[in-house]
Structure formats: C-alpha cells, structure tokens
N, C-alpha and C positions, 0 to 999 in steps of 0.2 A: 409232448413226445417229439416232435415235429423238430422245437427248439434244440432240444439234446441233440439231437441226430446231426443237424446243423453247425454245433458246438464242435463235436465229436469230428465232421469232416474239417472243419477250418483247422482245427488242431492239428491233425493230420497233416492237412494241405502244406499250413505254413509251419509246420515242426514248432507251434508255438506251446508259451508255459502258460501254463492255469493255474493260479492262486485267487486260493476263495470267490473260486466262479467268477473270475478277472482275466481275460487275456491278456497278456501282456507285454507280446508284441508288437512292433510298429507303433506310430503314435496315436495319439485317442481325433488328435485333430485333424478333419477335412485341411490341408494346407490351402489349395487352391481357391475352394471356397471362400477361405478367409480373403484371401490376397483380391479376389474377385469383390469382395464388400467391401477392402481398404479401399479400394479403385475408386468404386463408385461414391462410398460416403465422399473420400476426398475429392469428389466431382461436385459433390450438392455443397461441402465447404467451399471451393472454388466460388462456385456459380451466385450461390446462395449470400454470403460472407465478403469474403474480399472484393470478388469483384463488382459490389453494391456499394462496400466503405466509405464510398466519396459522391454518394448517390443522393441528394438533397431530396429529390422526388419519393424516395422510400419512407417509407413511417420509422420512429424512433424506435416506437414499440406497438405493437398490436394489440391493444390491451381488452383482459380479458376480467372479469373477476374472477375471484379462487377458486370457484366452486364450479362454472362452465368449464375454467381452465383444466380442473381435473375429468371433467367427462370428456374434455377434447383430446386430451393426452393417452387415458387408459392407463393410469399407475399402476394398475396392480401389477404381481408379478407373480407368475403359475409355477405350475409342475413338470409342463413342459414346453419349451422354448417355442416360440414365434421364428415364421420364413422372414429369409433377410429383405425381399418385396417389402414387407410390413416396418421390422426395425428400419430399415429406409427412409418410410414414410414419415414414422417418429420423429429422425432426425431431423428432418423437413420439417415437420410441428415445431419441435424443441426448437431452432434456429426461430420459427417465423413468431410463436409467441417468447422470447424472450428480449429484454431490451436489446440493444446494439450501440455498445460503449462507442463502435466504433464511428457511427454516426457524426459528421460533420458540427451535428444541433445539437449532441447530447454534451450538456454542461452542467450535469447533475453534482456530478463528484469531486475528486482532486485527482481523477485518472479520465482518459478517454483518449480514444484515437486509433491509428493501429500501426504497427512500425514492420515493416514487411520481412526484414532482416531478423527478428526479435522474433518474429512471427514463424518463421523456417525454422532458427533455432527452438523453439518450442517441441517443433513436427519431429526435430532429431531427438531431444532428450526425451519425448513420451514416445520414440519408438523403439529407444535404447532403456530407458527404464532405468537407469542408473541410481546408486546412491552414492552421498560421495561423505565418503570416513576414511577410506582408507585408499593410498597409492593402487595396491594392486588391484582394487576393485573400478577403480573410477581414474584413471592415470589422466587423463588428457582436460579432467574436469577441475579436477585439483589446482594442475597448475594453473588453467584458466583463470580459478577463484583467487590465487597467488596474486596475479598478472593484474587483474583487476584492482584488489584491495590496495597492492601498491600504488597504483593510478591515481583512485582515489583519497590514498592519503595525503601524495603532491600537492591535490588541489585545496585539501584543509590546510595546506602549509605546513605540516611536520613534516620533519627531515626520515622520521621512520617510525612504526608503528605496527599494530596489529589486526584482526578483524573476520569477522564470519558472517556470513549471507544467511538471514532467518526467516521466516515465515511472517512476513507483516513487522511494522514499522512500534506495533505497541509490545511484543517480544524483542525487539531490541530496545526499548527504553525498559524493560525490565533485565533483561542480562546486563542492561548499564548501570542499572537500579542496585542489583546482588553483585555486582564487580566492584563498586562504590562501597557496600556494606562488607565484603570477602576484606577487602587494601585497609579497610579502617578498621575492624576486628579480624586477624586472616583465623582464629578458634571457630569462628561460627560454622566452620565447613564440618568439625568432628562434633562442639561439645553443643548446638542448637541455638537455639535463643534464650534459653534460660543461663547463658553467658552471659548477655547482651544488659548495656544499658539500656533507655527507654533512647530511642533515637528518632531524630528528626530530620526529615529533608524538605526541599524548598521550591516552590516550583508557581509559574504566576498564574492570577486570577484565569488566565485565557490557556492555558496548558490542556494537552490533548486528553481525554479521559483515563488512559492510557497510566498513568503516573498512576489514580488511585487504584487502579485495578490491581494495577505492579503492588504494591504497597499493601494489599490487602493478601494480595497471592501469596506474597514473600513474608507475612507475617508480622510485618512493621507496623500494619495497621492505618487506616485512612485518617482518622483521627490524629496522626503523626506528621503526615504532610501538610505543610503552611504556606498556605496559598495567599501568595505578593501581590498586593495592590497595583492596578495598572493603570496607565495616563490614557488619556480621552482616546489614542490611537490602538488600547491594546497590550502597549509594551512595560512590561516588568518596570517599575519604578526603584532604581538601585538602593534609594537610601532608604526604603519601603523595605526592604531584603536584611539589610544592615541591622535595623531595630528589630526584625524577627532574630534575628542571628544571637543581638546579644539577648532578648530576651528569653531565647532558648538557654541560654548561658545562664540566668539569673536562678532561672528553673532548675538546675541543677539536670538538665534531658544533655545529648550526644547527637550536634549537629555532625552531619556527615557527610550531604550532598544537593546540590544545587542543580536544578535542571531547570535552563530555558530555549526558550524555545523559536528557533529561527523560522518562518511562515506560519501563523497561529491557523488553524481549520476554518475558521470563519471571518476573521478580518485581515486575515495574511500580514498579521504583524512578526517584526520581528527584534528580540531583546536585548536591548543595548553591551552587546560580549562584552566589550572592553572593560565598562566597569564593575559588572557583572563578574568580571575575573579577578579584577581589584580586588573586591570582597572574598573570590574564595580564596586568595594567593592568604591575604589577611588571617583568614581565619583557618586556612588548614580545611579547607573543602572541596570536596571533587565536584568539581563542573562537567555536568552534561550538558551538552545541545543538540534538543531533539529539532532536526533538520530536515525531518522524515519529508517532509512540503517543501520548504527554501534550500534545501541542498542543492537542491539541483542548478541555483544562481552563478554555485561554485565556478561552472562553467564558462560563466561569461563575464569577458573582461571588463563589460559594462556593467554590470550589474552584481559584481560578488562583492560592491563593496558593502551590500546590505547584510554580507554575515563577518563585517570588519572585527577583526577580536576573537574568530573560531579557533585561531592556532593553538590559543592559552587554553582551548579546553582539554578536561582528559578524556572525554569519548562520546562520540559525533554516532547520532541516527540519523541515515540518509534512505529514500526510498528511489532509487532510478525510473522506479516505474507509474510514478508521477509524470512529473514534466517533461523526460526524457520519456517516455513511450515505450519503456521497457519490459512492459507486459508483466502484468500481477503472477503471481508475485516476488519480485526484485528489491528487497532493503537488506541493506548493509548495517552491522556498527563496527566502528570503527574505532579503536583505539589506541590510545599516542605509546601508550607503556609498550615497550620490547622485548620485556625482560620472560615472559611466556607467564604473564596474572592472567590470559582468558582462560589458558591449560591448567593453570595450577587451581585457581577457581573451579572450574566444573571437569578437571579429571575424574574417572572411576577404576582405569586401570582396567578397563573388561580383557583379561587374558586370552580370550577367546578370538578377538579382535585385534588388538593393538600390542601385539607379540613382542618384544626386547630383539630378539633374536633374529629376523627376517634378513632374505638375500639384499635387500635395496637400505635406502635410508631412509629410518622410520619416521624422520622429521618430517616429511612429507604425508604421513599419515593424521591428517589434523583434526579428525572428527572428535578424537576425546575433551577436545576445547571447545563442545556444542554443550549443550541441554539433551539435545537429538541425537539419535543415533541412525535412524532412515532421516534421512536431506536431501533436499531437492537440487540441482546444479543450475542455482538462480543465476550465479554470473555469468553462466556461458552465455544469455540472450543480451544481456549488456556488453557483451565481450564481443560479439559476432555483429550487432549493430554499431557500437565505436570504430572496430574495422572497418565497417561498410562507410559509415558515416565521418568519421574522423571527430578532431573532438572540436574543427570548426564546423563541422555538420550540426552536432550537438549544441555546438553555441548558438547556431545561426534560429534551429528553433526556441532556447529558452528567449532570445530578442525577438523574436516576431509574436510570442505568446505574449510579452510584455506593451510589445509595440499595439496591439490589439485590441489587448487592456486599459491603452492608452487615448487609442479613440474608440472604443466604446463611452470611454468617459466623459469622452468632450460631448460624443452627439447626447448622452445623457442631458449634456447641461442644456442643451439646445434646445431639448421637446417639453411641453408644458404636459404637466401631470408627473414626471419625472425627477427621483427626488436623490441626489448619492446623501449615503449616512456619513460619508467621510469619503477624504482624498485616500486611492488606496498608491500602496509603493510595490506591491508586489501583484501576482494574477487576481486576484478575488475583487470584482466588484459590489459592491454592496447597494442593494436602492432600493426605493417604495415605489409604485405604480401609483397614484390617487387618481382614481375614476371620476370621469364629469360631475356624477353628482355630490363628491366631496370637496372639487377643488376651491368652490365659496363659501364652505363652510368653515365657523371656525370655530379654532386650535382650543383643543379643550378633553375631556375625555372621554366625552362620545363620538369626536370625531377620532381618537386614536384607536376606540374600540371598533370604531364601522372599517377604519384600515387593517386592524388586524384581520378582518375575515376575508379581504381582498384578495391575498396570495394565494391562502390555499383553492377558491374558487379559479382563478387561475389556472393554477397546476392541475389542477381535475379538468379539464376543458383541454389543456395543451396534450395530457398524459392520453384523454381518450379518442383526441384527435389524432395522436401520434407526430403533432409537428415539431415538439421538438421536447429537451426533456431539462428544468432548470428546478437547483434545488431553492427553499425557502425556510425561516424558523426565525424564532424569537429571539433575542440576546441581550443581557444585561439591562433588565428592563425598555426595551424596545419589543413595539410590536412589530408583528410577521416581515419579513423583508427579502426580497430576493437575491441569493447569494449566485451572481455568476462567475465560476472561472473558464479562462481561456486555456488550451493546453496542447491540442491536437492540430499539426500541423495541415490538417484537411483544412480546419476552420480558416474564412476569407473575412474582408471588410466585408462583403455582402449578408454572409450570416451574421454579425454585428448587426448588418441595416436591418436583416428578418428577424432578430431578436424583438425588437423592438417596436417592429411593425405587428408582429405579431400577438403581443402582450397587447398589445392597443383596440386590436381588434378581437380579440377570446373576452376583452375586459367593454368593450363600448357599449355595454347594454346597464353597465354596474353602477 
C-alpha cells in the first residue's frame, strides 16, 4: 500500500507517464554515479595497468589454477546488482589475475606491448561506441579507415586498391579465400555450390590454420586445399606448387587460389612471392599473402625486402597489431582490384541501411562490402598511433624488434646447453634448452624423448613463478622447443640477458 501511495505522489510531483507500472520520465540511470565509477575504475587502469607496463619487477601473471581462480573472482551473477566498492574490487582481481600482454617478459605470442597512443584511441572508440557501415553513423571513422587502407596499400606497392579492417587476421584470409572463389565463378553468390566445379587452392606445409578452417567454413572443404612442400627453412618450395598445379589439372578439379605466406607462426618464414607469382601469372591464379605476422616489415626500409614480390599479389592479410602495437584487434586485407569485387562480393543491399537516395554521397557508406554489419573502428588506433609516431616511429620499432632478435641469437650461440633449430630472418627465435644432465648424453631417441619434456617443465615453473611468460610446441617432427618472439618496444638487451638467465636457472635442477 505504502508503495502505491509513493507511486501516486511521484506521479503527481513530476506530472510523469505510467505505462504498465513504468515511469517514464527522466532517465532510469544514476548519471553521476556512473561518471564517479568511470573515474575511479579509470584510476585502478591508470595505477594498476599502464603505469606498471614497463615494470620488470611485476609478475607476468599471477597464476592461479581454474578452479581457486573462480572462488577468487565470484562469477556468478544474481538478481540483484552489487555496490560499486565491490565491482571495484573485481576490477582489481580481474587486472591482477590476468596475464599482462603488456609485460616487458611476456613473449608468448605474436602480439605484446602497449602503445600509449593506440591505447587512448581504444578509451575513445569504447566510449563512443561506434559502428562503422555507414557515413552518417560513424563520419570521422570512415574516413579514418579510407585514410589508412590507402597508406597501406603504398606500402604493398600497388598504385591503388581496396580493403576493410576485420576482426582477426584468419577472417581476412577467408574473405581473401570467397574473393578468390566470387572473381573465378562470380554465379556462386546467387546459384551456391552446387554450380561449382570441385576446386582447389594451394597453400604451404607451414600456412596458418586459418586457410583450412576458411576452406571448411566456405564449403570448399579441407580435403581441397594442397599443402606445398617446404625447404628446411619453412618456405613454400615453388616447383613443389607447379606439380600440384598441374596435377590438379590432370584430375580434371578447378585450381583457383594460391596463398602464401609472409612470416609463418612458428618459424617466421617467409614464401618466396616472386616465383610464387610466376606460377599464378602462368596459371590464371589469385595469389594471396597472408602477411598477418611479416606485414608489418613493409615498413622498414631495411627489412621489406623479405616480402620482395608482394606487389604481384591480388590480396594481402596484414595484422598492425602485431609488430606495430596496434592493439588487438587491428588486421586489414587488402586488395589490389579497384573495380569495387569486395562490394560486389558480399553486397546485400539492406535497404534499411544503405539507402540510394541519401543527402551525402553514399560511396562513402562502405559497410555493405563487409561480412559484418556491426564493426569495430580498428583503424582509428592505427591511425592516431602513425600520427603520433610517424611512419619513421613505426620503422624505428619493427628495426629494433629485429635488431633484438639478432642478438638474442648470438648470445644463444655463446651458452652451452643452448641449442637454435635454425638461423631465423624474421622476429621468432627458435631453440632447445638441454639441461646438464643431458648434455653427455647421446643423440639417439631417448635422448630426444627426455628433451621433449624439458620445455613444458620450464614453462610450469616460469608461468607459476610469474617471471616471465615464453611460448613452446613440437613442429615437424621436432620435439618441444622454445619459440621466442621479440616485439614490444618495452623489451631491452637486458631482458634478452633475463631470458636466458632465467630458463637456466627454473631448468638447473633437470
């Protein structure tokens, strides 16, 4: 009764409307309150986050196992909401047990670091909320994305081209994947696959997994892609390509598309374009190069000669938020055709959206030449860091990631138990650890089997000490090996020396 009464005066008070025991005046949200908890979380980000990112002395990770982890956190989620004291504290949890890419040590991945510039821009577009399809929705994001893709098709060498910013670096090798299959049959958009010949693409032993997933998603089937023989370093073997090619031919199947790949995930190889092009010029094949890892070379004048031959391709995956620190997630693909094949490809025409009729020009409305129709405004962080940075800023870090990599590898060769699987050309060093009590033993196959359990004892010792964070795995019949790349312009020669000081030490008992 109490409540009605109550009801009854506010209505009164503020001449407000009731719909279905709704007031519906004024807003439902505390403003201030909110504004008061942006403040403060963005205090425990400050404190907590940034200003630790270049803190050696901090733990990588705090690690927890799964199941402490969820009694420390409190997942559930009720009926009614928690004080902001408490989600406070959360936040506090959440930062202290989660890794920290940004960590000077952490050399887990093919991403790490933190780029400050990239970092603000992030703060604006999650506070603006934006999607960007259309001019009038997203006007300033647009052109950004514009402004960008041009940039970077300069640096592939085509004189003009196309391109859209996707979510992760394995959805651009598949819109490169259905771009390639649309230009070779353009029927497959209306009449499905049951148009199609049985088609084949091409792509090497070391290509990202990325290719078969595509290939499975889009119907082609895994059993379709022909995985190229590659030379001791990695790299796509061309005349190895050539004999798939015609033997696709022989078979009476519909070669279509060639993707290789410029910095491979684990050996950071990269596939020789030039003659790679040769073949597809030969045969009438779209070349891809998935670049998602090695793009980022493009930028230095020293070092882009490792993706010599990209010009000749028709559509380039690049990932910015690799090597450049562009903050996940940032890839591009990029394509040489002008003629608007990414729009005619995955048009829908949503009339609700993309109107004929509108005050501006609708050319500038580009979202119909996505998959997506909510999209993120990945370039803007690449856009507002280039500015900051310039693009000899950008260069200056992919040469010192290199230069890093370069002596990391010498002192490799220096220390006894230290072992490189190969000379690498790009970030990714590659090496074995052998512990004292293997190094007189010998070469045989229980000494490869007592090395393979080397690493992961390692990494359980580094991960729960928190010193630092380095990933490891098998490959091409090799056992366990440690794959470190360098990336993050926090990283010094000294962490180099703590690498390896360190594995020494987690490892001197083995």
């Amino acid at each position: 009764m109490e409540v009605g009464v109550c009801k009854q005066e506010m209505l009164q008070k503020r001449n407000a409307v009731l719909v279905d025991g709704v007031i519906l005046n004024g807003p439902i949200m505390d403003s201030k309150a909110g504004e008061k908890f942006v403040e403060e979380a963005c205090k425990i980000i400050m404190e907590d986050v940034v200003q630790k990112a270049d803190d050696v002395t901090e733990k990588v990770c705090e690690w927890q196992a799964p199941e402490m982890l969820k009694q420390i956190l409190d997942l559930e989620m009720r009926d009614t909401g928690e004080c902001h004291q408490k989600i406070l504290q959360l936040c506090r949890d959440v930062i202290k047990y989660s890794v920290k890419t940004n960590h000077p040590r952490f050399f887990n991945q093919l991403y790490a670091g933190i780029d400050y510039y990239s970092l603000v821009a992030r703060f604006i577009t999650e506070a603006l909320n934006p999607s960007v399809y259309t001019y009038e929705v997203s006007p300033v994001f647009l052109l950004v994305e514009e402004a960008v893709i041009k940039k970077m098709i300069e640096f592939i060498g085509w004189e003009e081209g196309d391109g859209i910013f996707n979510p992760g670096g394995s959805v651009s090798n598949m819109y490169a994947m259905n771009l390639a299959r649309y230009k070779f049959c353009p029927e497959i958009k209306e009449k499905g696959l049951s148009s199609l010949p049985r088609l084949v693409l091409f792509a090497s032993e070391e290509c990202h997994y990325s290719m078969k997933k595509a290939a499975s998603f889009l119907g082609i089937g895994t059993e379709n892609v022909y995985f190229i023989k590659t030379d001791e370093r990695g790299k796509m073997i061309p005349e190895e390509l050539e004999k798939q090619v015609q033997r696709t031919r022989k078979e009476g199947s519909a070669p279509f598309l060639v993707c290789a790949t410029a910095g491979t995930t684990v050996l950071g190889a990269f596939d020789p374009l030039d003659k790679i092009a040769d073949i597809c010029e030969k045969h009438g094949l779209w070349l891809h190069v998935d670049a998602s890892w090695g793009g980022s070379a493009l930028i230095s004048r020293k070092h882009r000669r490792l993706l010599h031959g990209i010009h000749r391709s028709n559509s380039v995956a690049w990932n910015p938020h690799k090597m450049l620190l562009a903050g996940i997630q940032c890839c591009a693909l990029l394509v040489k055709d002008n003629s608007g094949l990414l729009k005619k490809c995955y048009s829908a025409e949503a009339a609700y959206l993309f109107q004929q009729d509108k005050f501006y020009d609708v050319s500038y409305d580009t979202g119909d030449k996505s998959i997506q129709c909510s999209r993120r405004p990945d370039a803007f962080k690449f856009w507002l860091m280039w500015k900051a940075l310039g693009t000899t800023g950008l260069e200056e870090r992919v040469n010192r990631a290199l230069a890093l990599a370069r002596y990391l590898v010498e002192e490799i060769k220096k220390r006894e138990g230290f072992q490189l699987l190969l000379e690498p050309e790009y970030a990714n060093i590659c090496f074995w650890y052998i512990p004292p009590s293997l190094r007189k033993m010998e070469d045989g196959p229980e000494f490869w089997q007592k090395l393979h359990q080397v690493a992961p004892i390692i990494k359980e010792r580094m991960m729960k000490k928190g010193s630092m964070m380095l990933g490891y795995q098998p490959h091409r019949g090799k056992v366990n090996f440690f794959r470190q790349v360098v990336i993050s312009p926090q990283v010094s020669r000294e962490d180099m020396d703590f690498l390896l000081d360190e594995i020494e030490l987690l490892a001197k008992d083995l």
